[in-house]
Structure formats: C-alpha cells, structure tokens
C-alpha positions in Angstrom: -16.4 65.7 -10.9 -17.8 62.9 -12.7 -15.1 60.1 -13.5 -15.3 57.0 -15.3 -14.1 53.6 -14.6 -12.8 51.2 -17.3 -11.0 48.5 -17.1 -10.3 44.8 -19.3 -11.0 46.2 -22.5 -9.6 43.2 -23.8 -9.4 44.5 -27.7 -13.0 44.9 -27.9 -13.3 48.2 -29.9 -17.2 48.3 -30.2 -17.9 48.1 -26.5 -15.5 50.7 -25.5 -16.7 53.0 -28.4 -20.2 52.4 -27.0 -19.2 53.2 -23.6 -17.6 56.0 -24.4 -20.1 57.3 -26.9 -22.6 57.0 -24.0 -21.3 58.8 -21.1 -20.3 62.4 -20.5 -17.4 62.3 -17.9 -14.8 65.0 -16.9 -11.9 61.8 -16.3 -11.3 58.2 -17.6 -9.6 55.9 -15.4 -8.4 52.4 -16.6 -7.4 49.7 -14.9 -5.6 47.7 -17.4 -6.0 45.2 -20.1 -6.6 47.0 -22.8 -5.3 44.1 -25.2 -6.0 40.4 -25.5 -9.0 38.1 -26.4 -10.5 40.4 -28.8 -10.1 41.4 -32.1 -9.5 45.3 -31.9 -6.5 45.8 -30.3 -4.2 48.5 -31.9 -7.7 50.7 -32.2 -8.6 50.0 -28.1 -4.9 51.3 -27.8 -4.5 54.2 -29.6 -8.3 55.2 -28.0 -7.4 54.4 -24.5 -4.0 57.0 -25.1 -6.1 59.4 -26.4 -9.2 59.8 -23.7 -8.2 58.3 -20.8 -6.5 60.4 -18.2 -4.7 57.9 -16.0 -3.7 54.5 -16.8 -2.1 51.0 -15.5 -0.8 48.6 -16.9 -2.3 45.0 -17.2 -1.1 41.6 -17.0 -2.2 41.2 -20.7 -0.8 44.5 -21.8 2.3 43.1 -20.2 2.3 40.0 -21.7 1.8 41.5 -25.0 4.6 44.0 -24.8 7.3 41.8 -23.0 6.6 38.7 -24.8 6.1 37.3 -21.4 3.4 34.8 -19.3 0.3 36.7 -18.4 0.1 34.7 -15.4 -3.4 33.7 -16.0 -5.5 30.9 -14.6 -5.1 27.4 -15.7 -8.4 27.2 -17.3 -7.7 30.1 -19.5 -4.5 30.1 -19.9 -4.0 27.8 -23.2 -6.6 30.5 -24.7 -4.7 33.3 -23.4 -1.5 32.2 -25.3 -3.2 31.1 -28.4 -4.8 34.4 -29.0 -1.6 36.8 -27.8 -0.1 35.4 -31.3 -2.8 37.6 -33.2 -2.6 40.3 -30.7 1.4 40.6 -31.0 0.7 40.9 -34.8 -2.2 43.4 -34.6 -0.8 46.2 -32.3 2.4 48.6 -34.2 5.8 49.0 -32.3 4.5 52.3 -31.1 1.6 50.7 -29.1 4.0 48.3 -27.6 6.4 50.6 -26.6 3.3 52.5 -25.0 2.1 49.3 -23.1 5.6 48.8 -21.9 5.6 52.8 -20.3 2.4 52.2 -18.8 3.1 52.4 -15.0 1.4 49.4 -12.6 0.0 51.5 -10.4 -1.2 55.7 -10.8 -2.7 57.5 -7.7 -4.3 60.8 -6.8 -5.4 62.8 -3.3 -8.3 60.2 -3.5 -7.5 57.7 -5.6 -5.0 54.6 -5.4 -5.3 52.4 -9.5 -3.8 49.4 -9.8 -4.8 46.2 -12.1 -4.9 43.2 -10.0 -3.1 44.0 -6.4 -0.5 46.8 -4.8 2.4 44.7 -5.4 0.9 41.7 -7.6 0.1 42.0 -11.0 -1.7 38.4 -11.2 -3.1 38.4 -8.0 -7.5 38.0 -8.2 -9.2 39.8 -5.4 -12.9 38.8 -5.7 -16.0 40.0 -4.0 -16.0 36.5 -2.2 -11.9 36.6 -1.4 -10.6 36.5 2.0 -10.2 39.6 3.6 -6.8 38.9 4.7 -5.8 39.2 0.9 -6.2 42.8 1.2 -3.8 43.6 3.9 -1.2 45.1 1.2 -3.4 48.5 0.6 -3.2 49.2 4.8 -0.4 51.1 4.4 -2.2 53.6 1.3 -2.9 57.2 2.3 -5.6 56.8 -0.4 -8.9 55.4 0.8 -10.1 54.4 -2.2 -8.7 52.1 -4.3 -9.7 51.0 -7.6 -9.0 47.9 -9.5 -9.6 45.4 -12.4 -8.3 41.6 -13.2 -10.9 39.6 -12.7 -13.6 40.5 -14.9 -15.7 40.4 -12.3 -17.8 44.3 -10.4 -17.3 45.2 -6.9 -17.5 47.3 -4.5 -16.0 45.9 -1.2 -15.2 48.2 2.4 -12.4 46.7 4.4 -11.1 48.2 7.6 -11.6 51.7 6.5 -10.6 51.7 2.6 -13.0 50.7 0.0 -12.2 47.9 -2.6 -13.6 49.4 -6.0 -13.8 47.1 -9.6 -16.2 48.2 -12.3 -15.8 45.0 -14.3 -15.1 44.0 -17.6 -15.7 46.2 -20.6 -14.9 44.0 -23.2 -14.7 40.2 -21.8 -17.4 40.1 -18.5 -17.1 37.0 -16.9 -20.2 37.8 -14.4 -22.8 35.7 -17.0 -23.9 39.2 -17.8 -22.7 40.0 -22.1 -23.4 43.9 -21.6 -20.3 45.8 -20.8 -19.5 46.9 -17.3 -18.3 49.8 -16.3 -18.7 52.4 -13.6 -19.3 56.2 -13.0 -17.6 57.9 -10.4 -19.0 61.2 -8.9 -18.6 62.9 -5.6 -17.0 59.7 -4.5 -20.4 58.2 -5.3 -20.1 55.0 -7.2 -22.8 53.7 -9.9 -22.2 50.3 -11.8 -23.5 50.3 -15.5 -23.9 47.7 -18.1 -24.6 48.6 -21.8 -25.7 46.3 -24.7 -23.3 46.6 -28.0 -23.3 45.5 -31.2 -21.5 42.3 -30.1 -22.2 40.4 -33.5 -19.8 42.7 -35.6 -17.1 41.9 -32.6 -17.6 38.3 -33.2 -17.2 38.6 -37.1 -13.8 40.8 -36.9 -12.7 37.5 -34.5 -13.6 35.5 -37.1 -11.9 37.3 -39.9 -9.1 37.1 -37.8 -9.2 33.2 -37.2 -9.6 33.5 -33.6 -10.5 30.2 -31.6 -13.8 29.2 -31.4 -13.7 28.9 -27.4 -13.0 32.8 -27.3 -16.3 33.5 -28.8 -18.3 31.7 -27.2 -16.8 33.0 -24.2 -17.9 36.4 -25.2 -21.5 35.4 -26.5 -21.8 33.1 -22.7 -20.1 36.6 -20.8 -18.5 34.0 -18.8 -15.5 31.1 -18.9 -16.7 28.4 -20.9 
C-alpha cells in the first residue's frame, strides 16, 4: 500500500498538480490547509475532494469557511488576513460548505491525521519542540500520527508513537521552494521535494493583486 502525504496546499494549484501528476499512490492523505496564501484556491478544493481519500480540516480552511481568526503567528498574521479577503471571494458556497464538513481529525488501524495537534487546531509542533508538547497523542491506539501546520518536514519518535509531517506543498517555510510531500509504504516513510512551474503561480498572484510580501515568501520558501 503506497500512500501519500499532503498537507498546506495553501491554494497553490501548480504544485499540487505536479505532485500529483508525479506519483502513483493507492491513498491521499491531507493534513489540512488546502486554502490561503495562494492564488488557486477553488481548483486546490475541488482537486483535494476528488483524489484525496481522507481529509482534515486546517486552520486556514477554517478561517476561510467560518469567517473566523486563523490563529496564526504574529509575524504572518497581518498577511494572513489580507489575503483571506481574495480567498473568501475565489472559493463558491459549495467549497465552503465542504471546508466547514471537513472533520479535525480522521484515523485508521494505523493511522491518527490531524492539522496542527489532537485537540489544538493552532498549536505548532516542530522538529525542535519540547517533547512535553506531545503528551496529548499518549492516550491514541494509533502509533502513528501524521500532521501538518507548520510548513515545516518531520519525522519525530516519542515514547513509542511516531510524529509524522511531510511539509508544505504549496507554501515551504524550510528555505527549500520545491514542494514537500511524502510517500507512505509499508509504514516506510520517504520525504520528497519536486520543482514546479512556480513563475505561472506568481503571475495568477499577481493578476489577482495579492501582496507583494506573499510572493516573495513563496520565491524565498521561507517567512520573509
């Protein structure tokens, strides 16, 4: 069984159709966000409902259906908020009312998904965060948990359950522009990157008047 991870599409069409166009895979998994930041995302939407077989829901997803905060960091969050307007306006009432159905966490035999933590939907667990953070998954029959949120690949093992984040598809924040991803087999895990045709992103974000800042944050792979 060969699955593959996705997670933070963030509205970026091209590097999810890249992704996608690349692999073979028996399952899709997605850990959130498929909306937000770029330019794409009714299409990321109705791909995501179409090919992925289980599905959370995201902070950005939920900000975008709710009308609520995303919660985000302070250094984003003004972004965040400034580029929601376009992604309220770009998405139809279906895809709403389909981020609004989207459960916050799915599991399997295996598998536990959530976006950011069991009972948090802001919360960032890093590869450098305190282990203690992670005492809300002892209680999982799953060993295996899988998760998205901060933008960031890992692949952690903490008193017996292991901590699983492909990264960023659309919006890496690891300094690395390719997007991440991971491929799932026989409980094997491989962490990919793939080059996409980021230019024709950046010129749908300008036809779109998106802020300057969010582009550059996808042409630096990282908060600038």
């Amino acid at each position: 069984m060969k699955t593959l991870l996705i997670s933070d599409i963030h509205g970026n069409y091209e590097a999810l159709k890249g992704v996608l166009r690349e692999e073979n895979w028996d399952k899709i998994y997605c850990m959130g966000d498929i909306v937000d930041y770029g330019p794409s995302n009714q299409k990321c939407v109705e791909l995501i409902k179409k090919k992925a077989d289980l599905v959370v829901r995201g902070n950005h997803d939920n900000a975008a259906a709710f009308g609520v905060d995303c919660g985000c960091g302070y250094e984003i969050k003004d972004l965040s908020q400034e580029v929601r307007k376009i992604t309220v306006e770009d998405i139809s009432e279906e895809s709403k009312d389909y981020l609004r159905e989207l459960p916050m966490t799915e599991s399997t035999e295996k598998y536990f998904l959530t976006h950011a933590s069991k009972d948090d939907l802001y919360k960032y667990l890093k590869p450098d965060t305190s282990e203690d953070e992670f005492e809300g998954f002892k209680d999982l029959d799953q060993d295996i948990v899988l998760l998205g949120h901060t933008h960031i690949p890992m692949d952690r093992e903490i008193d017996g359950k292991r901590y699983i984040n492909p990264g960023s598809l659309g919006q890496p924040r690891d300094g690395d522009t390719r997007a991440a991803y991971a491929v799932l087999e026989d409980d094997e895990i491989t962490f990919e990157r793939l080059k996409y045709d980021i230019e024709t992103v950046i010129e749908k974000m300008r036809e779109k008047d998106y802020p300057e800042r969010a582009i550059r944050i996808l042409r630096a792979g990282k908060v600038v």
